[in-house]
ZAMARGU-4260 file (C-alpha; in steps of 0.2 Angstrom, whole numbers, plus 5000, padded with zeros to 4 digits):
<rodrens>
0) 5072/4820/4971 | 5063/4832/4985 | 5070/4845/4991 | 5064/4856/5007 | 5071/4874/5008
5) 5066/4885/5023 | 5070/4900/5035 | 5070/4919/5035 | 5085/4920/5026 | 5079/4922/5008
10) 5094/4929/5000 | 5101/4912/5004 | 5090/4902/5002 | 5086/4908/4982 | 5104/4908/4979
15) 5102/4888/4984 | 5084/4887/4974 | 5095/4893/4958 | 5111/4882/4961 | 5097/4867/4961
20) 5090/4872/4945 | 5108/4876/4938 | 5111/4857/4942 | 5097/4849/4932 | 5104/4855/4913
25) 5099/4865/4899 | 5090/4881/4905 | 5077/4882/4889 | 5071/4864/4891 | 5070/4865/4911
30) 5059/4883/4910 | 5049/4873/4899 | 5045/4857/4909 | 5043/4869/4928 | 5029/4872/4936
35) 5026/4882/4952 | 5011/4884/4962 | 5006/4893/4978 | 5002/4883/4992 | 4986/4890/4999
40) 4973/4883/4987 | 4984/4867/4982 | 4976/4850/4982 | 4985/4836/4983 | 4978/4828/4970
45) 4983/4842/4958 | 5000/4843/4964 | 5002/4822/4961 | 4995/4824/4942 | 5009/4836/4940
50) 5023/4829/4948 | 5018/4811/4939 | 5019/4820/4921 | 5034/4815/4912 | 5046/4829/4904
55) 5043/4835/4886 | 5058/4838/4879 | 5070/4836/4894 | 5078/4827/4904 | 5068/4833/4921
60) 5052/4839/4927 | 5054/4852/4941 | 5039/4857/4955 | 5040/4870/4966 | 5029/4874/4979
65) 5029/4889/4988 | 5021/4891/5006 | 5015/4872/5008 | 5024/4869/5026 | 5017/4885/5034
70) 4999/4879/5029 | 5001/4864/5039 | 5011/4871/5054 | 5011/4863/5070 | 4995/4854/5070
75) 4996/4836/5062 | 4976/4833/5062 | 4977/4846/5047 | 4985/4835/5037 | 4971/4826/5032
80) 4960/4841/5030 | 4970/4851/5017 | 4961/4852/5002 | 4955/4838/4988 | 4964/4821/4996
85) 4973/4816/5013 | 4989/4826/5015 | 4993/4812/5028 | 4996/4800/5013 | 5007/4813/5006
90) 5025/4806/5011 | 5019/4790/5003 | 5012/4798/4987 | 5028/4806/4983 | 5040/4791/4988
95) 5037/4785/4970 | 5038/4801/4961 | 5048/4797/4944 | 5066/4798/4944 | 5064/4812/4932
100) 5054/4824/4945 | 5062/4833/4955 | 5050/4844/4969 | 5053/4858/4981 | 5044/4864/4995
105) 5049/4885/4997 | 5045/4890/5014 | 5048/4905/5025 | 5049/4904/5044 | 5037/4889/5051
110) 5035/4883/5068 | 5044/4870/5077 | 5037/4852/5073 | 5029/4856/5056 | 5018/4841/5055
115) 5023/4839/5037 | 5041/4842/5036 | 5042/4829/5051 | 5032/4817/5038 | 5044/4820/5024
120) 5060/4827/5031 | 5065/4806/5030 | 5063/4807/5011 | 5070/4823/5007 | 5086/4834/5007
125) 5082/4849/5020 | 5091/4864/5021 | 5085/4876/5035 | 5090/4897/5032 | 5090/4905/5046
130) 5097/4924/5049 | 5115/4928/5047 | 5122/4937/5063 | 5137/4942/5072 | 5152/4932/5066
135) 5141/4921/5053 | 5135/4940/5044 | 5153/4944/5046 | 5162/4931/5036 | 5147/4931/5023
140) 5152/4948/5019 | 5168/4945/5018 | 5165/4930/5007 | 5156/4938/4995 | 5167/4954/4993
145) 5179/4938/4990 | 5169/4932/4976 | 5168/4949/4966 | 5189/4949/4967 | 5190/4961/4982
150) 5195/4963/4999 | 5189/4971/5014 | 5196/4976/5034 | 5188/4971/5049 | 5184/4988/5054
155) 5174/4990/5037 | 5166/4974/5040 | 5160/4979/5057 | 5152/4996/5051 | 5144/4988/5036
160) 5135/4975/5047 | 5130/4988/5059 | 5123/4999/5044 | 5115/4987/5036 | 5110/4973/5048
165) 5104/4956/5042 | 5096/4961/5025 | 5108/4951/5013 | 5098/4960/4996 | 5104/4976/5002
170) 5120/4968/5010 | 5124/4964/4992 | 5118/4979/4983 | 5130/4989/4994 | 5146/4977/4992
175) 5142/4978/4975 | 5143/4996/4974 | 5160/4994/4986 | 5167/4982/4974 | 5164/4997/4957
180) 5171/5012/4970 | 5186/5004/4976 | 5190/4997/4959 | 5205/4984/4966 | 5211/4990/4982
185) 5203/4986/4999 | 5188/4992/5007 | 5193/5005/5020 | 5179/5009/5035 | 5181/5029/5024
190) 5172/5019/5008 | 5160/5012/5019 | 5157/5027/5026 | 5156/5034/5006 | 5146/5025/4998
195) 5134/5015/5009 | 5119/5025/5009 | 5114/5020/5027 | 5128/5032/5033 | 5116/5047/5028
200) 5103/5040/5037 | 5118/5040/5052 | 5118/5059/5051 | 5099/5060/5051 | 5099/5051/5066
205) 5114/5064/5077 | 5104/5079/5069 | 5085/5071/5075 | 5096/5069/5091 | 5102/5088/5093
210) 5084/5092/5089 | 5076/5084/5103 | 5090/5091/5115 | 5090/5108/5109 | 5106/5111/5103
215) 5107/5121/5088 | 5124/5123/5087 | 5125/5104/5085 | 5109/5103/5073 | 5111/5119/5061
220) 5129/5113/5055 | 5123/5095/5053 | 5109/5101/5041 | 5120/5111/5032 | 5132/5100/5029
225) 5119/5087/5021 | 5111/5102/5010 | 5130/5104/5003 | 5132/5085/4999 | 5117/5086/4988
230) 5100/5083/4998 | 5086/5095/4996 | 5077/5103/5008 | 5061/5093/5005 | 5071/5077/5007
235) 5079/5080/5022 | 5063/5088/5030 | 5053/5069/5027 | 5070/5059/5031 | 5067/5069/5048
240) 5051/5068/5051 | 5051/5049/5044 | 5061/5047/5059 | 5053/5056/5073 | 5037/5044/5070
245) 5048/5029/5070 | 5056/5035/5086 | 5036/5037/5092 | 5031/5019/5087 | 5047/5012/5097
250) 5041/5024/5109 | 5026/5015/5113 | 5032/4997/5111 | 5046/5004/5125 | 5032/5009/5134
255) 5022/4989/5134 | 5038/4981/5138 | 5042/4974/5122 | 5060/4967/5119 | 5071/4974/5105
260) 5069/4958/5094 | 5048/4961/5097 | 5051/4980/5091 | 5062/4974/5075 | 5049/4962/5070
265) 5032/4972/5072 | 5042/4987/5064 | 5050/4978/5051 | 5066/4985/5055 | 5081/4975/5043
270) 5096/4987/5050 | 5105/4982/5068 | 5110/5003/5068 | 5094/5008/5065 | 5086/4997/5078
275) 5098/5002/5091 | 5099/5020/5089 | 5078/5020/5088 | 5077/5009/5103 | 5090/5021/5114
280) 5083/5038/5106 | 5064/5031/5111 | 5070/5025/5129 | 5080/5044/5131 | 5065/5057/5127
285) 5048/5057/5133 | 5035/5055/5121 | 5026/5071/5124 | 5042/5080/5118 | 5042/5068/5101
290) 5025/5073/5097 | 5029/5092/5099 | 5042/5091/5088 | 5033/5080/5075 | 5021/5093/5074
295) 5034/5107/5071 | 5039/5096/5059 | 5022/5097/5049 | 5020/5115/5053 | 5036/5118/5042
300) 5030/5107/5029 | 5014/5113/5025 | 5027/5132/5028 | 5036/5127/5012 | 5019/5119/5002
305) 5011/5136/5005 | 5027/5145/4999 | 5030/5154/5015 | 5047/5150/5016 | 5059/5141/5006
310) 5064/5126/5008 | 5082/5129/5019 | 5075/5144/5026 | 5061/5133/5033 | 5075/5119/5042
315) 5083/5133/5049 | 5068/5142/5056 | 5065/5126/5062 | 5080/5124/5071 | 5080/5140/5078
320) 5061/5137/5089 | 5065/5119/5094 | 5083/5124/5102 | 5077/5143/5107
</rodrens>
């Protein structure tokens, strides 16, 4: 049996990987009989001894290969030029694997018209991951907070996607913590609020915003009111200044007219919040005021390394010369 899994969306696509390896018996005996190999200095011949090999001790012999499609992306002459053997002869290589192999080919995102998936989509089960958005993220969170015995309003689920975004570890790491806070009852948009650490982050950003405007009457509370809930002076001084240069890299991919999903990929930006608030603070302030401020930002910090000030006397000093 082959079996192709591909797309951006790894969460999902491991959660399918493990439901295969689930399907093919006793865990001991299969760990024993599976071998995994990166793509880039594969040879066919190599891969063919192994997927031939009978199991020992078990009832199946599991292959995965990780990265083999994106080596042979778009371009079907490449095919017969990828390591020891013809690639080309591949589909009719493992068209007579042993019933007891089973192999799969791990991919990321490749190109349309992969020569090789083309060559053996025919002869395999394909299941393509791509990124869970809009309503499709909506009812995946709603059906995993349903698998941990829990339920969740539509208000809550819109914030948590908007926090989050499209990153389905983090997704889940947050629903789990949800799932422990709420203990039973439904997830209110007030335990999002809570517990999801991206809502601090939130509160960074309106404080980063009142910076840049000036308005101190906006900014000295804000700060205060994360120093009460537990973050240090130190913390909050690199949150701020962490974003202030993201806000100068969108700044300059604003500036070469680069669309918001062109900024999110060169960034490596997961969150949809955090994406659109950069993207609308960057288009807003010009970037010889971002780069005053981020230089009073290290001003303050090498301030509190030298033991000028302390550390909230130092963010309120702050404060004070960017809204005089």
């Amino acid at each position: 049996m082959i079996h192709i899994l591909f797309g951006p969306n790894e969460f999902s696509l491991r959660s399918e990987l493990k439901l295969i390896k689930d399907s093919l018996g006793d865990r001991e005996s299969l760990a024993s009989n599976t071998t995994v190999f990166e793509a880039k200095q594969l040879g066919i011949n190599q891969l063919m001894d192994a997927c031939l090999a009978l199991p020992f001790l078990g009832s199946h012999r599991l292959i995965i290969i990780e990265g083999l499609l994106a080596r042979f992306d778009g371009d079907t002459g490449k095919l017969k030029k990828g390591g020891d053997g013809n690639w080309g002869e591949f589909n009719k290589k493992v068209g007579d694997l042993p019933p007891s192999t089973v192999l799969i080919l791990v991919d990321g995102l490749i190109k349309k018209g992969n020569a090789l998936l083309k060559s053996l989509a025919p002869l395999a089960s394909v299941k393509e991951f791509p990124p869970l958005r809009g309503t499709t993220l909506a009812i995946w969170i709603r059906e995993r907070i349903k698998e941990g015995n829990g339920a969740i309003t539509p208000e809550a689920v819109k914030l948590l996607a908007s926090l989050v975004g499209e990153n389905l570890w983090v997704l889940a790491s947050e629903i789990e913590k949800l799932l422990l806070y709420t203990a039973g009852r439904r997830i209110e948009v007030e335990d999002v609020q809570t517990v999801v650490s991206y809502t601090r982050e939130a509160s960074v950003f309106t404080m980063v915003d009142a910076l840049i405007e000036g308005q101190a009457a906006r900014a000295a509370p804000l700060l205060h009111q994360l120093l009460e809930e537990g973050d240090t002076a130190p913390y909050l001084l690199f949150m701020i200044t962490r974003q202030l240069r993201l806000l100068i890299q969108v700044k300059e991919l604003i500036l070469q007219n680069l669309s918001p999903g062109e900024v999110r990929a060169k960034l490596g930006i997961s969150s949809d919040f955090v994406l659109n608030k950069a993207m609308e603070q960057g288009r807003r302030y010009s970037m010889s005021r971002l780069e005053q401020i981020y230089r009073k930002l290290l001003e303050t910090d090498l301030s509190i390394k030298r033991g000028l000030w302390k550390g909230e006397q130092a963010l309120d000093i702050l404060i004070a010369e960017l809204c005089a």
